[in-house]
C-alpha positions in Angstrom: 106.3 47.6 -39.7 107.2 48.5 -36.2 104.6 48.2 -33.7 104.7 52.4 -32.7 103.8 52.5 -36.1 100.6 50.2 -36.3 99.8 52.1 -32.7 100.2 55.1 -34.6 98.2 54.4 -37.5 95.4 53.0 -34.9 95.2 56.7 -33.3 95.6 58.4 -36.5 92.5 56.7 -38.2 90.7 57.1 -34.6 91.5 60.6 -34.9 90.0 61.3 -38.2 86.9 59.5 -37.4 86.3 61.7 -34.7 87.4 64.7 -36.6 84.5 63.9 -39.5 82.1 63.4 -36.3 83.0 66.2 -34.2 82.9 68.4 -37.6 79.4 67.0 -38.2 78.1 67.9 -35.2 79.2 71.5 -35.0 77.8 71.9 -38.4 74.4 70.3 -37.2 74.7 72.7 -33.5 75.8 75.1 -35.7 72.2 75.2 -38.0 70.5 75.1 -34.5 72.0 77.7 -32.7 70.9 80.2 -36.0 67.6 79.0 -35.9 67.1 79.8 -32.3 68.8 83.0 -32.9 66.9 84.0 -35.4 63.3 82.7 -34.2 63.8 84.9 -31.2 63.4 82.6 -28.5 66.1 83.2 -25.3 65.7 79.8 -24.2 66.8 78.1 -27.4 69.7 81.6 -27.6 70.7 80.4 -24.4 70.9 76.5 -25.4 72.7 77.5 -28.9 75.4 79.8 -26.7 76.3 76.4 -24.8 76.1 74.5 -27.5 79.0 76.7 -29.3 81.1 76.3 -26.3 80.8 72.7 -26.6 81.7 72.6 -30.2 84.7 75.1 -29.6 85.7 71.7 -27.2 85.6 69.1 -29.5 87.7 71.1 -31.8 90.4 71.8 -29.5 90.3 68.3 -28.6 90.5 67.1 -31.9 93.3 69.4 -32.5 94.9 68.5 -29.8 94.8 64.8 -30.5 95.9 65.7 -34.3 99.4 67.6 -32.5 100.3 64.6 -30.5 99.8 62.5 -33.4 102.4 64.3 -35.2 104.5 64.7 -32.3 104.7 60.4 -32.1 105.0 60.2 -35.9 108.5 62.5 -35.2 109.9 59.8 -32.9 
């Protein structure tokens, strides 16, 4: 095994882990934001619309890592 591809493998597990942890934490800011929304308070509306911006982030990011990945795997 060549050592790009142990690097590789290194960033694609690291990738997935934060994948499964960014995915966890939208769900979790996900089931917070609707229960501000819906208990009609603006300071926890205003606290769940950041919160989506920050989990709209971490998926590009993750996304973003996921395409380079690929792009090194192609070399």
């Amino acid at each position: 095994m060549r050592k790009i591809d142990k690097i590789i493998a290194a960033l694609t597990a690291l990738t997935k882990f934060a994948e499964a942890f960014t995915l966890g934490f939208a769900v979790f800011q996900l089931v917070n934001a609707a229960r501000g929304i819906m208990e009609k308070n603006p300071q926890k509306r205003e606290e769940a619309k950041d919160n989506i911006k920050y989990i709209a982030i971490g998926v590009i990011l993750c996304v973003s890592a996921e395409i380079i990945i690929n792009y090194l795997k192609t070399l």
